[in-house]
LONUTOR-959920 format. One record per residue (C-alpha): residue number from 1; residue in three letters; x, y, z. Coordinates in nm, 3 decimals. Layout:
# LONUTOR-959920
(atom NUM; "ala"; (X; Y; Z)),
...
//
This chain:
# LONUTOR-959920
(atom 1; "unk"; (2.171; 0.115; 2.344)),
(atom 2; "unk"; (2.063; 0.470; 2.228)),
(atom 3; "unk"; (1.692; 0.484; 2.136)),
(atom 4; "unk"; (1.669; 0.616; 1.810)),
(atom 5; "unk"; (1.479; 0.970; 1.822)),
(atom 6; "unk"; (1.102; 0.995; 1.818)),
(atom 7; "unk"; (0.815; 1.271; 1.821)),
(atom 8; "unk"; (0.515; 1.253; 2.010)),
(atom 9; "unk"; (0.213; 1.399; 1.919)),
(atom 10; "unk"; (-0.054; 1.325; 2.249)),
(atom 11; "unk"; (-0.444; 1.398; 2.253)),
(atom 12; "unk"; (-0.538; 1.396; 1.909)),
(atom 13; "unk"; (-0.902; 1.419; 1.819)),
(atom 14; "unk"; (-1.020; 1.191; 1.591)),
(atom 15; "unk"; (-1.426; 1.125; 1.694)),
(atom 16; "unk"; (-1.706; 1.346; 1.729)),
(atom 17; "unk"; (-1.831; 1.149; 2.010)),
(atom 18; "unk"; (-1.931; 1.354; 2.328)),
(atom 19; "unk"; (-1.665; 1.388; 2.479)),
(atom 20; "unk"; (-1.395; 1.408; 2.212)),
(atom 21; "unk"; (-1.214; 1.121; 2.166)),
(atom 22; "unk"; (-0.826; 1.110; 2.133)),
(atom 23; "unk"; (-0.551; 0.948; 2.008)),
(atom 24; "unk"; (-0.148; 0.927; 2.051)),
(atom 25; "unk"; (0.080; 0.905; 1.719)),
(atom 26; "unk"; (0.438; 0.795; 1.836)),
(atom 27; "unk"; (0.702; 0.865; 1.529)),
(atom 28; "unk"; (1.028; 0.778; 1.429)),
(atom 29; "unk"; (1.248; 1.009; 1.304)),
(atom 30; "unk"; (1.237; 0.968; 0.909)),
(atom 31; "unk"; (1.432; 1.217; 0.681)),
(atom 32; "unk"; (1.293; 1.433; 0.430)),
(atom 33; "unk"; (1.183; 1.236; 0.048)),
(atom 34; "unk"; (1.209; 0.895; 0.253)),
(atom 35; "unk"; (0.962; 0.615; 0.157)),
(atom 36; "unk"; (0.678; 0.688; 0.429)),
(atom 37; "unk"; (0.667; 0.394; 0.718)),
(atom 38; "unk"; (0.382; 0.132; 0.819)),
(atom 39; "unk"; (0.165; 0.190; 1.112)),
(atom 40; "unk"; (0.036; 0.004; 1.331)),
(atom 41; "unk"; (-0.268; 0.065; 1.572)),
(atom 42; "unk"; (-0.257; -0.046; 1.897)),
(atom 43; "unk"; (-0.576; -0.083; 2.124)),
(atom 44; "unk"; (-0.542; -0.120; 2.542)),
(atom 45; "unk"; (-0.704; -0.390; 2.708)),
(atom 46; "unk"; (-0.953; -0.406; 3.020)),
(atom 47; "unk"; (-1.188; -0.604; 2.971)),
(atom 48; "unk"; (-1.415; -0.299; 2.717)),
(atom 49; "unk"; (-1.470; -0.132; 3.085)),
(atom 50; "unk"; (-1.110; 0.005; 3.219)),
(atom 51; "unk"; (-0.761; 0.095; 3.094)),
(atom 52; "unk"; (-0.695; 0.364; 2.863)),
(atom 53; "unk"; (-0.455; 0.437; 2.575)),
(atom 54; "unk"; (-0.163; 0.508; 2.827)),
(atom 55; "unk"; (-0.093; 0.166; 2.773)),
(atom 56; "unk"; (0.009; 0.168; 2.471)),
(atom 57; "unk"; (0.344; 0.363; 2.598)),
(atom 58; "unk"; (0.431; 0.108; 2.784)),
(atom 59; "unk"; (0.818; 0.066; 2.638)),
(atom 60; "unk"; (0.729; -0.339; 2.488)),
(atom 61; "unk"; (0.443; -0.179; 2.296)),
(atom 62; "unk"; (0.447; 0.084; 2.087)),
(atom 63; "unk"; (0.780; 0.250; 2.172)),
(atom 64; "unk"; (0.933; -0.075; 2.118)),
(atom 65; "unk"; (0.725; -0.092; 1.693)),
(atom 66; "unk"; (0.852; 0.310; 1.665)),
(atom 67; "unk"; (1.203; 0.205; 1.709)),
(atom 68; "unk"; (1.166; -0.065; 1.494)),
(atom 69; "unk"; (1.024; 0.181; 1.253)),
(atom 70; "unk"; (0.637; 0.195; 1.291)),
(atom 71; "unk"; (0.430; 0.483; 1.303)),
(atom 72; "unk"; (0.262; 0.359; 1.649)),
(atom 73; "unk"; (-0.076; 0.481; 1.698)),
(atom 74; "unk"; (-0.279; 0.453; 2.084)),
(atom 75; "unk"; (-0.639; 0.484; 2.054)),
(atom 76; "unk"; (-0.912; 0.555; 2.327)),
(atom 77; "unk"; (-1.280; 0.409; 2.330)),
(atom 78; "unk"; (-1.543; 0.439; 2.495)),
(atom 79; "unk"; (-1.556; 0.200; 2.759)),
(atom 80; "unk"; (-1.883; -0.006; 2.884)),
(atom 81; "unk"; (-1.977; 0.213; 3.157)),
(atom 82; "unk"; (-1.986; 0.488; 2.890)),
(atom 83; "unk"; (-2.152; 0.325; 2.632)),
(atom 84; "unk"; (-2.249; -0.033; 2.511)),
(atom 85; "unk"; (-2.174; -0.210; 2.198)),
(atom 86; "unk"; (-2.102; -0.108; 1.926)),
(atom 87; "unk"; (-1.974; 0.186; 2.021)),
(atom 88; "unk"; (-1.648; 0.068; 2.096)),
(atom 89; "unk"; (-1.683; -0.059; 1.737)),
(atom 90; "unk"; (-1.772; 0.227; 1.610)),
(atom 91; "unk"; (-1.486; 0.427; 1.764)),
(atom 92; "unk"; (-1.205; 0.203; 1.662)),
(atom 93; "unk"; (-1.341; 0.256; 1.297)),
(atom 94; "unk"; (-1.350; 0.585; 1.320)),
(atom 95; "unk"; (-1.028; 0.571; 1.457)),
(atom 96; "unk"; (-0.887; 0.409; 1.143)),
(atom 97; "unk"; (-1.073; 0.632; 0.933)),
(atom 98; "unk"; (-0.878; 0.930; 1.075)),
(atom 99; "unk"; (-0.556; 0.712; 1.030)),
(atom 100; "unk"; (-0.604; 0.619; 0.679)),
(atom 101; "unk"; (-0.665; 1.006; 0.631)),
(atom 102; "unk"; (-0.378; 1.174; 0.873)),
(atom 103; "unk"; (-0.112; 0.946; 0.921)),
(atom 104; "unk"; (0.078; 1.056; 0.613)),
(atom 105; "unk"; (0.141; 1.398; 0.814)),
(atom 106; "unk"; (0.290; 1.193; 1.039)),
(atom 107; "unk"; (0.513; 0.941; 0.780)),
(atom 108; "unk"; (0.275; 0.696; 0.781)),
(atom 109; "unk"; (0.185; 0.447; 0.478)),
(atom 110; "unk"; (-0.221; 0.494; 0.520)),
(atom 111; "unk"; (-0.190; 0.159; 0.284)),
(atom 112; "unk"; (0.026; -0.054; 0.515)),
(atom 113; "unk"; (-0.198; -0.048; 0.827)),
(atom 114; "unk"; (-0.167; -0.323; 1.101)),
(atom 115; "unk"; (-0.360; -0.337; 1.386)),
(atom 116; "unk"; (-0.302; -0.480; 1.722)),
(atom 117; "unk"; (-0.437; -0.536; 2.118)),
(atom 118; "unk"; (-0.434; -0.722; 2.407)),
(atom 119; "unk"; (-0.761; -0.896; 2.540)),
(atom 120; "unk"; (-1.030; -0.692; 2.464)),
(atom 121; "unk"; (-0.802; -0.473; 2.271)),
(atom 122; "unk"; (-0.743; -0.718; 2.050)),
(atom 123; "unk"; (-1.135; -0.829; 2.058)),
(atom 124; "unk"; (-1.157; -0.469; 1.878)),
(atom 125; "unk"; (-0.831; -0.524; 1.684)),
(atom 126; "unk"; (-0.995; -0.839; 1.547)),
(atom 127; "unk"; (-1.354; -0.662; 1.472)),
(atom 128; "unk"; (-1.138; -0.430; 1.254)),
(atom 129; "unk"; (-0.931; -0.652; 1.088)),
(atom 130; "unk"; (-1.193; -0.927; 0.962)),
(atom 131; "unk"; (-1.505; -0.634; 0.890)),
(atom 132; "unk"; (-1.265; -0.333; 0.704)),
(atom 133; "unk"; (-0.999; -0.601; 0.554)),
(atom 134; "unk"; (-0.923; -0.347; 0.289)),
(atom 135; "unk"; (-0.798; -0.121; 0.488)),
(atom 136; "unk"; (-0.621; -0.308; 0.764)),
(atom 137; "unk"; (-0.340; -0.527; 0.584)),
(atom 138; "unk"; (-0.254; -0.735; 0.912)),
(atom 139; "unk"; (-0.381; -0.781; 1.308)),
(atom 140; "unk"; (-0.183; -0.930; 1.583)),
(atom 141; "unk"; (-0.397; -1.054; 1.834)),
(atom 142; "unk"; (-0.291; -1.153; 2.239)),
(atom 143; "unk"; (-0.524; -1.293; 2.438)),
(atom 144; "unk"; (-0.858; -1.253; 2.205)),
(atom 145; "unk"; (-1.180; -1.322; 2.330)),
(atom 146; "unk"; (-1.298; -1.458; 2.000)),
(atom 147; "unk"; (-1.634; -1.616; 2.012)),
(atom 148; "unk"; (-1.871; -1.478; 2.288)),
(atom 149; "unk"; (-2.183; -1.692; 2.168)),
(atom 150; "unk"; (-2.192; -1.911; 2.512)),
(atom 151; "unk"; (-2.121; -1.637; 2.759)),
(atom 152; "unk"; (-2.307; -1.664; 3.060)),
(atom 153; "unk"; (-2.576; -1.413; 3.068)),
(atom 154; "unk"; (-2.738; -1.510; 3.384)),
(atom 155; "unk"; (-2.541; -1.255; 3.568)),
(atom 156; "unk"; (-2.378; -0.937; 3.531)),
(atom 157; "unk"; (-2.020; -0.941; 3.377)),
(atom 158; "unk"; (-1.850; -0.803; 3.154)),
(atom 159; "unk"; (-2.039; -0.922; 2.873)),
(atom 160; "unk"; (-2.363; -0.808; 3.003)),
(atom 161; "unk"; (-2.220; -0.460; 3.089)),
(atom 162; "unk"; (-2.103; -0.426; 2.694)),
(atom 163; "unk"; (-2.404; -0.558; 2.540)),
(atom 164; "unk"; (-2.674; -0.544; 2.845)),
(atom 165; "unk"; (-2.860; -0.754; 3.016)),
(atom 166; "unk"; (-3.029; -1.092; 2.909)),
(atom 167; "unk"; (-2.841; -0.998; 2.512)),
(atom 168; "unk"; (-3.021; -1.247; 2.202)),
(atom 169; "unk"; (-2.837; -1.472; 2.039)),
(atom 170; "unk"; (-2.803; -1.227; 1.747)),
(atom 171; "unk"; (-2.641; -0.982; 1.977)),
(atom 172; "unk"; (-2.381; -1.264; 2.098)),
(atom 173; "unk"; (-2.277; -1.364; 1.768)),
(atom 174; "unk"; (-2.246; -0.988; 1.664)),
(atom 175; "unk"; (-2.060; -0.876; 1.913)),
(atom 176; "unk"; (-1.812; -1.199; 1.805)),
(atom 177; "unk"; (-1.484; -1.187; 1.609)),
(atom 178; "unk"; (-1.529; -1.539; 1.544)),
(atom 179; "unk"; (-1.881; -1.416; 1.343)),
(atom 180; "unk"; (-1.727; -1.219; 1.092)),
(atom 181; "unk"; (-1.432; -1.483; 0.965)),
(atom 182; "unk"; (-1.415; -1.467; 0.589)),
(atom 183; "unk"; (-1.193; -1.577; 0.317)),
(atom 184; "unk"; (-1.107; -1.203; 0.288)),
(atom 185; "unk"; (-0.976; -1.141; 0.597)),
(atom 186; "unk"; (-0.579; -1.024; 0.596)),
(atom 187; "unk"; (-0.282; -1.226; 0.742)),
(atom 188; "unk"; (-0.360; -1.283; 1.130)),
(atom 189; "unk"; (-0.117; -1.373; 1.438)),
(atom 190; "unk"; (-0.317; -1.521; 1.719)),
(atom 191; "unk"; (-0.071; -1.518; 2.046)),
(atom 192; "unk"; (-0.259; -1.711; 2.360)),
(atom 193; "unk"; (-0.133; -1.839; 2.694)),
(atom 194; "unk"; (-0.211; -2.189; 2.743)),
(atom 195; "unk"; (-0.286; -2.132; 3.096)),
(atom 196; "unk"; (-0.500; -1.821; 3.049)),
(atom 197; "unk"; (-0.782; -1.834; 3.340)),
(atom 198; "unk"; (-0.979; -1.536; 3.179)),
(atom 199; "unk"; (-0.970; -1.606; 2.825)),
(atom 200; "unk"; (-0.974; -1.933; 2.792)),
(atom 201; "unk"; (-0.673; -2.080; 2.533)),
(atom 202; "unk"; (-0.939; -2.255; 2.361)),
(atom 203; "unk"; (-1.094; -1.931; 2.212)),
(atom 204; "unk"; (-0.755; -1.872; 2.049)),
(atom 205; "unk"; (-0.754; -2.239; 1.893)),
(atom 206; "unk"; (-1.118; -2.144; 1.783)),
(atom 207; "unk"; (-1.025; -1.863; 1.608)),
(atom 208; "unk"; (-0.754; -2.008; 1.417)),
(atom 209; "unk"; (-0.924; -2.308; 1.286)),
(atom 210; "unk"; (-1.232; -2.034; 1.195)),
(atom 211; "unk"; (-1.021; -1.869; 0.967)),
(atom 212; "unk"; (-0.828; -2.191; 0.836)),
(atom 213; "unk"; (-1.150; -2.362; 0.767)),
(atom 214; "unk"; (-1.200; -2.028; 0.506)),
(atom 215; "unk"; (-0.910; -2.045; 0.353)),
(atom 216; "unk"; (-0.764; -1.701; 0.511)),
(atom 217; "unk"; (-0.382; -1.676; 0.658)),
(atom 218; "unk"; (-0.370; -1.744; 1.004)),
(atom 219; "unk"; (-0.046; -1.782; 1.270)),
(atom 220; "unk"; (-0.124; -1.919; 1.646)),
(atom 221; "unk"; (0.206; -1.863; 1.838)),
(atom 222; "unk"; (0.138; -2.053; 2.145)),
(atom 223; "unk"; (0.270; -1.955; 2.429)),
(atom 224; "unk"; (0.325; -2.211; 2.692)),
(atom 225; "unk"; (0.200; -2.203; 3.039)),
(atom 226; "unk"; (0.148; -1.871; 2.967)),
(atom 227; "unk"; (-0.138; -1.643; 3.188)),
(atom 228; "unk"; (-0.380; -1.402; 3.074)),
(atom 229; "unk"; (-0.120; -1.104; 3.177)),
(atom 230; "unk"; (0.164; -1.274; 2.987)),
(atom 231; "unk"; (0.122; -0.999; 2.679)),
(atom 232; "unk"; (0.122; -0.720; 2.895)),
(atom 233; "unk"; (0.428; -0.759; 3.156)),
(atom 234; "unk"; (0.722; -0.460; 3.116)),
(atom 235; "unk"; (0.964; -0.708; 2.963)),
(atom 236; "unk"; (1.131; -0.431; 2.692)),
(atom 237; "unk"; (1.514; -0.603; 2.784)),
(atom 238; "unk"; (1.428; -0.929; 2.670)),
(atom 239; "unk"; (1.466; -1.103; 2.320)),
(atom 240; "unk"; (1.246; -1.401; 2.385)),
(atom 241; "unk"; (0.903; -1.389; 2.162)),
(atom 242; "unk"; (0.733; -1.587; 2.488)),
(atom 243; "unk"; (0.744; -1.288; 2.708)),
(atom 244; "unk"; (0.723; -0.991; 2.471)),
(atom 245; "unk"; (0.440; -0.917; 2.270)),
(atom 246; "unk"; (0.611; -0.628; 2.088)),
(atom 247; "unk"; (0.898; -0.856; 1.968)),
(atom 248; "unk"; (0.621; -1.135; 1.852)),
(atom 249; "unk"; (0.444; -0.840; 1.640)),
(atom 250; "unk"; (0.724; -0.673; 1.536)),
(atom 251; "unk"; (0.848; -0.988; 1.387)),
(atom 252; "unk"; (0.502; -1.046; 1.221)),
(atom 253; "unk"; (0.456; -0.710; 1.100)),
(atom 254; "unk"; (0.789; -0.676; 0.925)),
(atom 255; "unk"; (0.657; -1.011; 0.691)),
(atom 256; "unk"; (0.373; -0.886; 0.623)),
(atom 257; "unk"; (0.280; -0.516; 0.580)),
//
């Protein structure tokens, strides 16, 4: 199969943060006077200390949404060692503020904005999605570390290295998806491994009975005996939703945005 053409537009600034921060707009081709395309946001995973928006190139993320006709967007933030929480908050809003304000150059519908990530990508996808639910219309979540509130914070991990040592309570809940749940929050799709050893499955089934319980639309697409890497394996030649996050998205995005 031919892949349909596509611009690239690398390194864009979109923070004032010190350094610059960047991010990657990935295009379809779209003819002149055509109805402008929904985007979708992608954020890398590494646990809020490694990784970089390079992942999101990987071809069963966002090239795979760009050829289904997505104006795919990559997004870097500062990482833990950089910075603590909430400035990895604070850039992936900022990052959606520049979206929402340049991605019509691009073809982009700034009002038909999903958002997506894997583990602690979608930890920020989530933040997004349940605290600016105006502006994001949908969030597909893989392996989300939900609800932080009983972390251990006896020793150094990598909660303690986002929020710092010995955090409150108040900090915890904060720095929780689970905490900001409201009946406002857009259509969700939690995907979790039921054999993840990092994030436990159980923070996914949290999640989704959080934002039952308030009356907001919620998916949890299980996937069975699935790890904590099963969202981010280079499985572009398959159909089958259990082993390719971009199909499960795609499929989500196109029913809602």
């Amino acid at each position: 199969m031919v892949s349909p053409p596509m611009s690239f537009h690398p390194a864009l600034p979109y923070s004032r943060a010190n350094p610059t921060l960047e991010l990657d707009v990935l295009a379809p081709h779209r003819e002149p006077g055509a109805d402008p395309l929904p985007v979708a946001i992608f954020f890398h995973g590494g646990g809020l200390h490694e990784g970089d928006r390079g992942a999101g190139m990987h071809p069963w993320l966002n090239p795979l949404l760009a050829a289904r006709g997505y104006v795919t967007v990559s997004v870097t933030y500062r990482l833990s060692g950089i910075a603590r929480w909430p400035a990895q908050y604070e850039d992936a809003h900022d990052a959606l503020v520049w979206v929402r304000e340049h991605i019509a150059e691009f073809g982009g519908d700034p009002s038909r904005i999903g958002v997506w990530g894997f583990s602690a990508g979608a930890h920020l996808a989530a933040h997004l999605a349940l605290r600016e639910p105006g502006c994001v219309k949908a969030a597909s979540l893989a392996a989300c570390p939900a609800d932080l509130r009983n972390s251990r914070v006896d020793e150094s991990n990598e909660v303690t290295w986002l929020v710092g040592p010995s955090p409150s309570t108040e900090v915890l809940a904060e720095v929780s998806p689970i905490s900001w749940v409201t009946p406002d929050a857009p259509p969700i799709l939690i995907a979790h491994g039921t054999d993840d050893q990092i994030v436990e499955f159980a923070q996914g089934l949290a999640l989704r009975d959080a934002l039952a319980a308030a009356g907001a639309p919620v998916q949890l697409h299980v996937i069975p005996n699935g790890t904590h890497e099963w969202a981010d394996k280079p499985s572009p030649e398959t159909n089958d939703p259990n082993v390719n996050f971009g199909i499960v998205t795609a499929a989500f995005f196109d029913r809602v945005l």
